[in-house]
Each structure stands twice: as C-alpha cells, then as structure tokens.
C-alpha positions as CSV (number, residue, x, y, z in Angstrom):
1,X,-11.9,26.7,21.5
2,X,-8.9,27.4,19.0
3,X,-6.4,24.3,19.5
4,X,-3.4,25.0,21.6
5,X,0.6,25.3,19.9
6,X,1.8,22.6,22.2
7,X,0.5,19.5,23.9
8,X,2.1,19.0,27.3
9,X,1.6,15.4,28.0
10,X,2.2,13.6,31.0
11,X,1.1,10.6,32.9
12,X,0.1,9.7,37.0
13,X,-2.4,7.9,38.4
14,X,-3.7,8.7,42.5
15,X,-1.5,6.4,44.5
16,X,1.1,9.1,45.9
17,X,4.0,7.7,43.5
18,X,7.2,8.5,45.3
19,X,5.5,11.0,48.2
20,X,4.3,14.0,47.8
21,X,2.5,13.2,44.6
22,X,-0.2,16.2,45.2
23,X,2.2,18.5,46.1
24,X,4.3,17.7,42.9
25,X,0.9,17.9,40.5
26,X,-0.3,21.2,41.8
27,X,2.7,22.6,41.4
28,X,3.2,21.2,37.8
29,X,-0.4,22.5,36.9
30,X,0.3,26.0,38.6
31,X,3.3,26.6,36.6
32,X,1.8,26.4,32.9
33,X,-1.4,27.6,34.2
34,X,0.6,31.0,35.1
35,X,3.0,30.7,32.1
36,X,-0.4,30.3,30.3
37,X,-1.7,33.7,31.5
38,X,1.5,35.0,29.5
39,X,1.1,33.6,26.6
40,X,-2.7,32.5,25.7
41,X,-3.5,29.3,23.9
42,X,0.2,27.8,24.1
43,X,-0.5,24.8,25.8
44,X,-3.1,22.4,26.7
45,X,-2.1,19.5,29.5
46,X,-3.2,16.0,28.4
47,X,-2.9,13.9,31.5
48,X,-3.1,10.0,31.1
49,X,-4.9,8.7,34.0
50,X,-3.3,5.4,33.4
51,X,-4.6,2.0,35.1
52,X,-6.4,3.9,38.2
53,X,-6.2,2.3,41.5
54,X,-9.7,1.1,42.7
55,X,-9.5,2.2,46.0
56,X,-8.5,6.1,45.3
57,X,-10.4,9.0,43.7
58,X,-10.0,10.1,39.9
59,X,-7.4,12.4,39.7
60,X,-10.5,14.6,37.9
61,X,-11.3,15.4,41.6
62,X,-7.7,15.9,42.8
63,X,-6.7,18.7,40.1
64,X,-6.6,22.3,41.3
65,X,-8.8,24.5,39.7
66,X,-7.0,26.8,36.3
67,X,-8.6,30.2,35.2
68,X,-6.4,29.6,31.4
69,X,-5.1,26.1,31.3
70,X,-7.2,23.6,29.4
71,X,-7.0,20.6,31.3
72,X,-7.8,17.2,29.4
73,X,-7.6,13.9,31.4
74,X,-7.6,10.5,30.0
75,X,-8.2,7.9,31.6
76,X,-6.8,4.3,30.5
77,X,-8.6,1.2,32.7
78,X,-6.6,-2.0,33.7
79,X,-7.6,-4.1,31.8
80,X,-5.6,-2.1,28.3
81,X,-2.5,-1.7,31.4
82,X,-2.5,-5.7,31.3
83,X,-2.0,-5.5,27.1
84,X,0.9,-4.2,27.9
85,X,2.7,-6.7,29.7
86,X,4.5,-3.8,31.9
87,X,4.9,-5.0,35.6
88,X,5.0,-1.8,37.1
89,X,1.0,-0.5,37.8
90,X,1.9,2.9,35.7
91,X,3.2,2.3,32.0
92,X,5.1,5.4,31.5
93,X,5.3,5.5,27.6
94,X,2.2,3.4,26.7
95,X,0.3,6.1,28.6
96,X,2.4,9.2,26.8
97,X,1.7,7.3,23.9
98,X,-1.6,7.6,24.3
99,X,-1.9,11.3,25.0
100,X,0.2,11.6,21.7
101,X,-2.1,10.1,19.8
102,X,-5.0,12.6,20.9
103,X,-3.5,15.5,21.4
104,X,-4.2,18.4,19.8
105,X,-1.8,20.9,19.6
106,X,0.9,21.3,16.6
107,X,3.8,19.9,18.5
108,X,3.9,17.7,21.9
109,X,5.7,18.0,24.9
110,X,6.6,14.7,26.6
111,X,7.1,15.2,30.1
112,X,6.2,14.5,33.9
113,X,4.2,15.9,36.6
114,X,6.8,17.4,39.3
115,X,8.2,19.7,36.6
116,X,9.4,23.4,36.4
117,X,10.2,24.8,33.3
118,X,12.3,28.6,33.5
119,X,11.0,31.7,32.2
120,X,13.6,31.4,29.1
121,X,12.3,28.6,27.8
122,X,8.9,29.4,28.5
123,X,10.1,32.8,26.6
124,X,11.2,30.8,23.5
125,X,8.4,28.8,23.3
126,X,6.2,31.5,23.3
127,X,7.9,33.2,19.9
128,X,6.2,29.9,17.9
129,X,8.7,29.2,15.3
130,X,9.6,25.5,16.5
131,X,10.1,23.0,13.2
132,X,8.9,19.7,12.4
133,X,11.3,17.6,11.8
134,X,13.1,17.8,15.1
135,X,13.2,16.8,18.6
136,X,13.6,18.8,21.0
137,X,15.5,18.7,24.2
138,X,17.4,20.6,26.8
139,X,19.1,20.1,30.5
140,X,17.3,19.3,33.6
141,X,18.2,20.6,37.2
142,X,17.3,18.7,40.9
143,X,16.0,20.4,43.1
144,X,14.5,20.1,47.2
145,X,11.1,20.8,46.9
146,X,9.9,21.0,50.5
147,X,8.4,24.3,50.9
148,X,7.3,25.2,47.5
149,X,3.4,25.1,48.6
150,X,3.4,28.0,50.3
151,X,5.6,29.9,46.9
152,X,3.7,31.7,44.4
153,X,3.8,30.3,41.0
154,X,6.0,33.1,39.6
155,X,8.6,32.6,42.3
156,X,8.5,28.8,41.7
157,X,11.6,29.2,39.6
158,X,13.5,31.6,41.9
159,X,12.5,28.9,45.0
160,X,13.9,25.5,42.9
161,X,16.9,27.0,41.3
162,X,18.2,28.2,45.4
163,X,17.7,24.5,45.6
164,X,19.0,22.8,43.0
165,X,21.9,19.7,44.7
166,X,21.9,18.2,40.9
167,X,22.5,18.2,36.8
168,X,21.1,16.1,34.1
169,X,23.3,17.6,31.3
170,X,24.3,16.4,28.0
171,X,27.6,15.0,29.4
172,X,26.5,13.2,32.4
173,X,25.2,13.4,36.0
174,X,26.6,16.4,38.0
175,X,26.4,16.8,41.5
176,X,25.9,20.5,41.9
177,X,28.1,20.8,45.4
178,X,30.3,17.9,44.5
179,X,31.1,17.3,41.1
180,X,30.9,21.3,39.7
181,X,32.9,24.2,41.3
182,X,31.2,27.4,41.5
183,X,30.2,30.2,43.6
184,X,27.1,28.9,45.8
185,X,25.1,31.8,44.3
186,X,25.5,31.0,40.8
187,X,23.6,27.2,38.8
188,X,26.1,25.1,37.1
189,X,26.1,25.0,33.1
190,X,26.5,22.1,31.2
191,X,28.8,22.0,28.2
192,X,27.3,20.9,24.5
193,X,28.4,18.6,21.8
194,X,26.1,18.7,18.6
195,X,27.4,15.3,17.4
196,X,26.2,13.8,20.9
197,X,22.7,12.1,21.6
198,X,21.3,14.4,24.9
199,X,19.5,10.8,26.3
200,X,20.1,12.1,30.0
201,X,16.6,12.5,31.3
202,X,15.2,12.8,28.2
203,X,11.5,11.8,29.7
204,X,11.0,14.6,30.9
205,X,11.4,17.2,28.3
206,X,11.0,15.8,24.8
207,X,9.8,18.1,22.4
208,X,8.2,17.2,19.0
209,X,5.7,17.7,16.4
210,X,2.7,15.5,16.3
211,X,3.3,14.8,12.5
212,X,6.5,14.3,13.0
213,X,6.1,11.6,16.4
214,X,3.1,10.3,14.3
215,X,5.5,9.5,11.4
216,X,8.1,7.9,13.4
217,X,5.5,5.6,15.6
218,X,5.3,7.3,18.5
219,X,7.9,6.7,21.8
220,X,9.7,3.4,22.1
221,X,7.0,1.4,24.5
222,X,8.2,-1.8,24.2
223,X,9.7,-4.2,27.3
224,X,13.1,-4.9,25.8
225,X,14.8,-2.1,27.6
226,X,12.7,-1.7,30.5
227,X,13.5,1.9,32.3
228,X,15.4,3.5,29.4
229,X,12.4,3.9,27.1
230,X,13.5,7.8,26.9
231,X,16.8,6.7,25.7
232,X,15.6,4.1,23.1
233,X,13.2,6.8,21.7
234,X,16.0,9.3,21.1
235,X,18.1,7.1,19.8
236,X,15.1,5.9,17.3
237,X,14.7,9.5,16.6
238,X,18.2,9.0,15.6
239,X,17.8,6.0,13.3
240,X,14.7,7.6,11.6
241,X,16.8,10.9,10.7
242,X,14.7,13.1,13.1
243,X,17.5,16.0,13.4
244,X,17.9,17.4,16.8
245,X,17.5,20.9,18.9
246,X,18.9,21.7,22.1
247,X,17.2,24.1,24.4
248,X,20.8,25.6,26.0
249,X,21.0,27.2,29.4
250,X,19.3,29.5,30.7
251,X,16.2,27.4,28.8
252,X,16.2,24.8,31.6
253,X,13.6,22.6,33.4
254,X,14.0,22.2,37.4
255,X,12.6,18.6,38.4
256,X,11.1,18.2,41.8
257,X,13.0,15.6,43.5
258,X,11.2,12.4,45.0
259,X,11.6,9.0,46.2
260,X,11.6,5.8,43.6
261,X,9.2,3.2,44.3
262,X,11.8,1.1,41.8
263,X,14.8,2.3,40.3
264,X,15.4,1.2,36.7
265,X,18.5,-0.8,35.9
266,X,22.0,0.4,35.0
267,X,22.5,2.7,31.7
268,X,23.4,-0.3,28.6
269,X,24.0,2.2,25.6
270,X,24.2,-1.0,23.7
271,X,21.1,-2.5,25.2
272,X,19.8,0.6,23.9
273,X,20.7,0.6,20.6
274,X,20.3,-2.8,19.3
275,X,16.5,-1.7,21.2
276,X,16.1,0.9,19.2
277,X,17.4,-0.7,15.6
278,X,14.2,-3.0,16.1
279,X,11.1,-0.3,14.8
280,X,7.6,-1.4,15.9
281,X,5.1,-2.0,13.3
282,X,1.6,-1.4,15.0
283,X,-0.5,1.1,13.6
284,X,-2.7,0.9,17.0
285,X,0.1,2.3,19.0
286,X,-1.3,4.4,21.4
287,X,-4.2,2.2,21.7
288,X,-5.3,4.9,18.6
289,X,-8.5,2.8,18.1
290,X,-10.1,2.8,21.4
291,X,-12.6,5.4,22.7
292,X,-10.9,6.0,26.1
293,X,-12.7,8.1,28.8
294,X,-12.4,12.2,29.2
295,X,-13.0,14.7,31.3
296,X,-12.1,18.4,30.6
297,X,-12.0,21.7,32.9
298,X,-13.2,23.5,30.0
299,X,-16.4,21.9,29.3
C-alpha cells in the first residue's frame, strides 16, 4: 500500500462526547471516504483512540465500514492519559500529537471528527502542490446537523451549508442571521488580513507537513493555556517562522454543531503568547517511543 499525501488526524474515544457522537463520526468517515473515491490515495484517517472508557466498546467496532479510506486507529490506554496531567478524560493535543508522530502521509491534517470539508477544498487538495514550510488554515462554518443520516455523502455539503447559523472567520465570531446581512440563500464570507494570525478554530483544520510539525515539536500540549492549545500552536508556528496559507472561501470546512461537556475559558491573547514564547524540549512528544496498539481496515 503506497502511503497516502495527507494524514487526517483526529481524536475520540466511545463515551458520546457532546451527543450524537456516532452520528458525528460516520459522517466524518463518510465524507473522506467519498472524497477518497475522487481522488485515490489522498488521505489516510489516523484516529487516536485516547484513554478508552472501560465500560464501552473500542471504537474499532463502532467505525462504519470504507471501500477506499484506510482507516488506522490508535489506541492510547490510561495509564499514558495520567502522564499528562490533563483533567479532562480526552487529551485533545497529546492524542493529535500522537497520531502526528505516526502518521504517514507527507503532510497532516489536524482536525476533529464532526467535520465537513467543501468540494473546493477537497478540489485543491487534490492538485498536490502544498509546501513545507507552512501551515495551513482556512474558515470554519456551524451548522444543525439533525437529519444528515439519512443524506448521502455527496449532498452532505449542500445539507450543512442550508444550515449553517454561524462563522469562525479570521476576524472573529459571526452569527450568520445576526451579525452578517445577506440574502438567506447565499453563506456569509469572511474578510482576510495576511498580517493577522487566523487562531479562530484553528483545531479543526490545521494543515502541515510532517517534517515541518516534526521540526517545530509537534502542537502546543502543554497545561499552561488549558482550552486554547490551537491558538498557542499557531502562534508557536509563528515564533518558529513557519509562514502561513489561507484556504479562502469557497475552500471552507462546515463543523457539525454539538453540546460541550466543558467549555474552555475566555480567549487571553496574552495568556497565549507568553504560552507560546516557552518551546518544549521533549524529544518523546507524542509519546514517540512507545509501541501503542493498532488496528487497521486494510489489513
């Protein structure tokens, strides 16, 4: 099996993390696996199976069955969760960490498992002429998910973007019926600035080469900034001189909204940067030494 152009990496773990947690995953894993069909050997999905609850099934038995997608899940036991010192029972970029460290495409896709990404992108992507060098980001869209599992994957776009009620652009937090005037037919387009970090929901579309996440010591993982660990990686990215692309509209993702168990603590951009001025010095990040657990679809 020839390695894929793209590591899509995301994290979960069976415990129905803000309702609806199936629903959200298969139609995650539906949408690349029919992007896949388009374009063959683009992407693999490395799923961290992080800290797995003792009383639920391994998400190995959960996943929907995929004709194209190569499905790799790793799974991270408690007793490596409890390294961490992370409070929560899921450690968001420990685990992404993780699947950074064995992944094995060219470049890797930081995201989460409730996501949609549009044709466009998918359409850009696809050309393979991304750089090292740079991260990657571009504008996410909310959107009312209830009804999706009875769409088709290639009306899954059509379906979130009649839905979407908010904007995660460069320049803030949009309410699409509120804050931005436009005809009800038409999504609302965020405005650019080149000079401007894009930190607004960065974890769930970060977009970078393994050399160059390798080079830089992976995502921030640390508990200094706890809930902002996108943000501090960006802005790491930053300090490092990791130059920066924007994916503009129509190259979009649409995020499936649910509820949060916790919600993180108010937006400190200088929290964040003094965070990110202090660069880690473990060369185990990622827990790169240990021989965690996999199961594949494709073997």
């Amino acid at each position: 099996m020839n390695d894929p152009y793209i590591s899509v990496i995301v994290t979960t773990r069976n415990d129905n993390y803000g309702e609806n947690m199936q629903r959200r995953l298969d139609m995650f894993i539906k949408g690349l696996d029919f992007y896949q069909k388009q374009y063959p050997g683009l992407f693999e999905l490395v799923i961290v199976e992080w800290n797995p609850p003792d009383d639920r099934d391994p998400l190995s038995t959960i996943v929907i069955p995929c004709n194209d997608l190569h499905i790799r899940i790793i799974t991270v036991p408690n007793e490596y969760h409890l390294r961490t010192g992370v409070r929560r029972p899921l450690a968001e970029f420990p685990a992404k960490n993780v699947g950074v460290r064995r992944a094995k495409g060219r470049f890797v896709l930081i995201t989460n498992p409730d996501i949609l990404f549009s044709q466009n992108l998918i359409d850009h992507l696809g050309q393979r002429n991304l750089e090292d060098g740079i991260v990657y980001r571009c504008d996410r869209y909310d959107f009312n998910g209830d009804g999706i599992e009875s769409v088709e994957p290639r009306d899954y776009v059509r379906f979130a973007s009649s839905r979407i009620f908010r904007m995660l652009g460069m320049e803030g937090t949009m309410s699409a019926t509120v804050d931005i005037k436009m005809p009800s037919d038409q999504i609302p387009i965020s405005s650019y600035n080149e000079n401007t970090l894009h930190t607004n929901g960065a974890g769930d579309f970060m977009l970078i080469s393994k050399e160059t996440a390798e080079s830089v010591g992976g995502f921030y993982q640390g508990l200094a900034c706890e809930g902002h660990h996108d943000s501090v990686s960006m802005m790491r990215f930053a300090i490092q001189r990791v130059k920066r692309g924007i994916f503009k509209f129509p190259c979009i993702t649409l995020h499936q909204d649910h509820d949060r168990n916790i919600l993180p603590p108010p937006w400190d951009p200088k929290a964040v940067f003094e965070t990110a001025k202090q660069i880690d010095d473990d060369p185990d990040w990622g827990f790169n030494s240990v021989n965690f657990k996999e199961w594949s679809n494709k073997s």
